[in-house]
C-alpha positions in Angstrom: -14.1 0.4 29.4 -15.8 -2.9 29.6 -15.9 -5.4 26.9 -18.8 -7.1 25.6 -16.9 -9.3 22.9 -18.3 -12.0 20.4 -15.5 -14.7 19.8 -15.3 -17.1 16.6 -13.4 -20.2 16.8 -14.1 -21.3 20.8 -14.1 -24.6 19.6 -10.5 -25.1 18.4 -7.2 -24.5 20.3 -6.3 -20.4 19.8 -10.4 -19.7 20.3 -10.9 -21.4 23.2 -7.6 -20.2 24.9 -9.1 -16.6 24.5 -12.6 -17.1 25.6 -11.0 -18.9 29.0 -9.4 -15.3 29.5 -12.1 -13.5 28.6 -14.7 -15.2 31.3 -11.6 -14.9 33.9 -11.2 -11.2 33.2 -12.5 -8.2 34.9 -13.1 -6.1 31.9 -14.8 -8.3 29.7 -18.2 -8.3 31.4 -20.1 -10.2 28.2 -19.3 -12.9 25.6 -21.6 -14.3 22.6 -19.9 -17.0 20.9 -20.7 -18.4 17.6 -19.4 -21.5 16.0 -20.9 -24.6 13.8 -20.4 -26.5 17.6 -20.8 -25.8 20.7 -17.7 -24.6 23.0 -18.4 -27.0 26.0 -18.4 -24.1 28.2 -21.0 -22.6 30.5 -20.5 -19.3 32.7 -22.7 -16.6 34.1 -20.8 -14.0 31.3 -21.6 -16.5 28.4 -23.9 -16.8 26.1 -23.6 -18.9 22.7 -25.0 -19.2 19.7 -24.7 -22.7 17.5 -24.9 -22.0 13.7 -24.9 -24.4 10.5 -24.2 -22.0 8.2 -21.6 -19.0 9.2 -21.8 -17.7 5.4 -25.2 -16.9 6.2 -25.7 -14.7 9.2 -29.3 -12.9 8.8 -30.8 -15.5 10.6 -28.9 -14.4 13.8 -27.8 -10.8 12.4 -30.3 -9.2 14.9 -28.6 -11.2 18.4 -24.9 -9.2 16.7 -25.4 -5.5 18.1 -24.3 -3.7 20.8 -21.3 -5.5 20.9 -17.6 -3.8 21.1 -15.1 -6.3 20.6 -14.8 -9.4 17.9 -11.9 -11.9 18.5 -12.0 -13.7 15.3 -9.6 -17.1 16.3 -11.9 -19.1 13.7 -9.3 -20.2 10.4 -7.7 -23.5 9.1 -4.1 -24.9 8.3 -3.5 -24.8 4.7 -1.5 -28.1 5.1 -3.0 -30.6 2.4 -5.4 -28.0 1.2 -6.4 -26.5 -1.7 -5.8 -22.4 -2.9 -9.8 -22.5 -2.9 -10.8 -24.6 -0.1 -8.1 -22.3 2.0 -9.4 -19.3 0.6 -13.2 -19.8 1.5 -12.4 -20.5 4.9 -9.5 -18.1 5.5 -10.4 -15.1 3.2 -14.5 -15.0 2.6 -16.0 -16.5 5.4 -13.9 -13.6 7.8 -14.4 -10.8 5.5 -18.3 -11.8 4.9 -18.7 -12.1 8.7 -16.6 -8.6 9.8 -18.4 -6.8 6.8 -21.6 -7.4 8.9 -20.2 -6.2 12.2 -18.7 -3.7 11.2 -22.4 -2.4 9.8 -24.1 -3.6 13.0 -21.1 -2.3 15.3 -18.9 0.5 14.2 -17.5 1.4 17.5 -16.3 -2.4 17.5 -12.1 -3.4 17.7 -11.8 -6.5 15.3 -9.0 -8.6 16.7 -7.8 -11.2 13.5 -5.7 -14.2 14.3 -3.6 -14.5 11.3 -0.2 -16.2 11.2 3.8 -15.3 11.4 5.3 -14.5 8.4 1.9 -13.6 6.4 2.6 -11.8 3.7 0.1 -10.5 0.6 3.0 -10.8 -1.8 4.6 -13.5 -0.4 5.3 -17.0 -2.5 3.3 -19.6 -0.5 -0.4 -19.9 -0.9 -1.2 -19.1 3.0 1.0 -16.0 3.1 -0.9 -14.4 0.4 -4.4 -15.3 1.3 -4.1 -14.2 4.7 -1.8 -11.2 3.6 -5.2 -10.0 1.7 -7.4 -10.6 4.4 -5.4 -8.8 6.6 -5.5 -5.9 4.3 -9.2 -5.9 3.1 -10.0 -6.7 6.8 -8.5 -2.7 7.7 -10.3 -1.3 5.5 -13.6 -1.6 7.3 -15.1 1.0 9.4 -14.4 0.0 12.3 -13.0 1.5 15.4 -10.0 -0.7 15.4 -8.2 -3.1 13.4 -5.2 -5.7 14.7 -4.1 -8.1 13.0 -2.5 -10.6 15.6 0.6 -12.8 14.1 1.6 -15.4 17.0 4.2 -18.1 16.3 5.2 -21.1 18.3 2.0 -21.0 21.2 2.2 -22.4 24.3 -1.4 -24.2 25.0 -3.2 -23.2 28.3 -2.5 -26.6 30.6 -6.4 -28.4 31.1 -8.2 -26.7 28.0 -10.1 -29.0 26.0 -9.0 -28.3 22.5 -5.3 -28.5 22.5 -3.8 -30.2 19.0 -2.1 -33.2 19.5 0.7 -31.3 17.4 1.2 -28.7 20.8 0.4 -31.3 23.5 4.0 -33.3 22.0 5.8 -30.4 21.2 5.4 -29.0 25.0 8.4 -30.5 26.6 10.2 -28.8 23.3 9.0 -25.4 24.5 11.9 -24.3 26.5 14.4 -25.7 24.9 12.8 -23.5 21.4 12.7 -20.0 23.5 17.3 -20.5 24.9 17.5 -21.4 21.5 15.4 -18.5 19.3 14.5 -15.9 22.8 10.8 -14.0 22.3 9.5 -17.0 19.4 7.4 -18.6 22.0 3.9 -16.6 22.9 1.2 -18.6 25.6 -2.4 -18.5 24.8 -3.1 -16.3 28.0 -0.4 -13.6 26.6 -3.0 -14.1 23.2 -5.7 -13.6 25.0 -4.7 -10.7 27.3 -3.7 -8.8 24.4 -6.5 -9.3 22.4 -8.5 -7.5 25.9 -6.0 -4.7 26.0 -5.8 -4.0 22.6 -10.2 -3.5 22.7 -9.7 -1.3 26.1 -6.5 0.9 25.7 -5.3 0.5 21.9 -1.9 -0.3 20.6 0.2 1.9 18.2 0.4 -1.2 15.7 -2.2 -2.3 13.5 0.2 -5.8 12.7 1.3 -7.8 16.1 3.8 -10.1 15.7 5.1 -12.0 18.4 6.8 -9.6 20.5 4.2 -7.0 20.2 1.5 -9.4 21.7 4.0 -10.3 24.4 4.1 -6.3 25.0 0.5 -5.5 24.5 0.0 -8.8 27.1 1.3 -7.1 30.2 -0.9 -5.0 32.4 -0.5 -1.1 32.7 1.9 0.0 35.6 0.5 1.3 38.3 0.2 5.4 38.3 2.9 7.2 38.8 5.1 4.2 38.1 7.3 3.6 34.6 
C-alpha cells in the first residue's frame, strides 16, 4: 500500500523527524503538511499548506481528502503552562482537527504523538489531558488508531528543529540506554513506525517505547523468521 499522509507539527522537533522519513521512503508516495509556518522543506512528494488558524479548517477542508494516513506530531510541553492553555492545544485543537478527517477520510490510520507515562487517571495535569485525548481520539471512525508514547528521543543529526534540551543531552544518550536498556527511541525508529503502522498494522492500539522500536524494523524477507 502506498501512503499519501498529511503531517501536523513539521515545524518542531518530533514533526519534522517524521516528515524527513516520510520524503526518504518508498511507500509514502505523497505528503500535505499543515502548520501555522512553514516546514523549510521542498521535495517533488511535498506539498504544504500554511494556516493562521488550525481551529478553523473549512477554509482548506476541501485540499484534506483522499488522504490515508495523518501523523499528528503537532502538541506542547505542559512545563510553565496552564490546565487550559495545555488543554486547548493538546486536547481540542487534535480532536477538532481528526474529527474532520475522520469525516473526510475514513479509510485513514491516525498516528498521535502522545507521551510516556500518559495516563487519563493519572495525578499530573499532562497525564490526564493526553490520557483523554488518547481515548476520545479511538473512538473516531477511523480505520486505525495508535497512540505513539516515545520517551527519551534521539534527534536525527542535521534536522533543523532539534531543542536545545536534545542537542545537550546527546552525549548523555548512551550512557541513559547501559543504564535503563530499551528507554532511548531515535526519531527515524518514530518515523518508521508511524509508516508501518499505516501499511501493515500493529496488534496495539498504545505504543510505548519498545513497541515503536518493534513496529520500527522492516518485515523479514519471505520465508525468513
Amino acid at each position: 500500500m502506498k501512503i499519501k499522509a498529511i503531517i501536523t507539527g513539521a515545524s518542531g522537533m518530533v514533526g519534522e523527524g517524521v516528515l524527513y522519513e516520510c520524503l526518504q521512503h518508498n511507500d509514502v508516495e505523497e505528503v500535505l503538511v499543515i502548520g501555522r509556518r512553514s516546514c523549510g522543506y521542498t521535495h517533488p512528494k511535498l506539498k504544504e499548506i500554511v494556516h493562521a488558524d488550525m481551529y478553523n479548517l473549512s477554509s482548506i477542508e476541501d485540499q484534506l481528502e483522499d488522504y490515508n494516513a495523518c501523523f499528528f506530531c503537532l502538541g506542547m510541553s505542559s512545563v510553565g503552562v496552564k490546565e487550559p492553555e495545555f488543554t486547548k492545544v493538546t486536547y481540542d485543537l487534535t480532536m477538532h482537527f481528526a474529527n474532520m478527517l475522520s469525516k473526510l477520510n475514513p479509510e485513514m490510520t491516525f498516528c498521535y504523538v502522545s507521551g510516556r507515562g500518559t495516563n487519563e487517571t493519572g495525578k499530573l495535569m499532562w497525564q490526564k489531558v493526553k490520557g483523554k485525548t488518547e481515548s476520545d481520539l479511538m473512538k473516531l471512525p477511523f480505520k486505525q488508531v495508535y497512540n505513539f508514547r516515545p520517551g527519551v528521543i534521539k534527534a536525527t543529526k542535521g534536522l533543523k528543529h532539534i531543542l536545545p534540551l536534545y542537542k545537550w543531552l546527546s552525549w548523555m544518550l548512551p550512557i541513559i540506554n547501559t543504564i535503563a536498556p530499551n528507554s532511548v527511541v531515535t526519531l527515524k525508529q518514530i518515523g518508521d513506525a508511524m509508516i508501518n503502522a499505516a501499511t501493515r498494522g500493529y496488534e496495539k492500539k498504545i505504543l510505548e517505547l519498545k513497541d515503536i522500536i518493534a513496529l520500527s524494523n522492516p518485515l523479514p524477507p519471505k520465508g525468513e523468521t
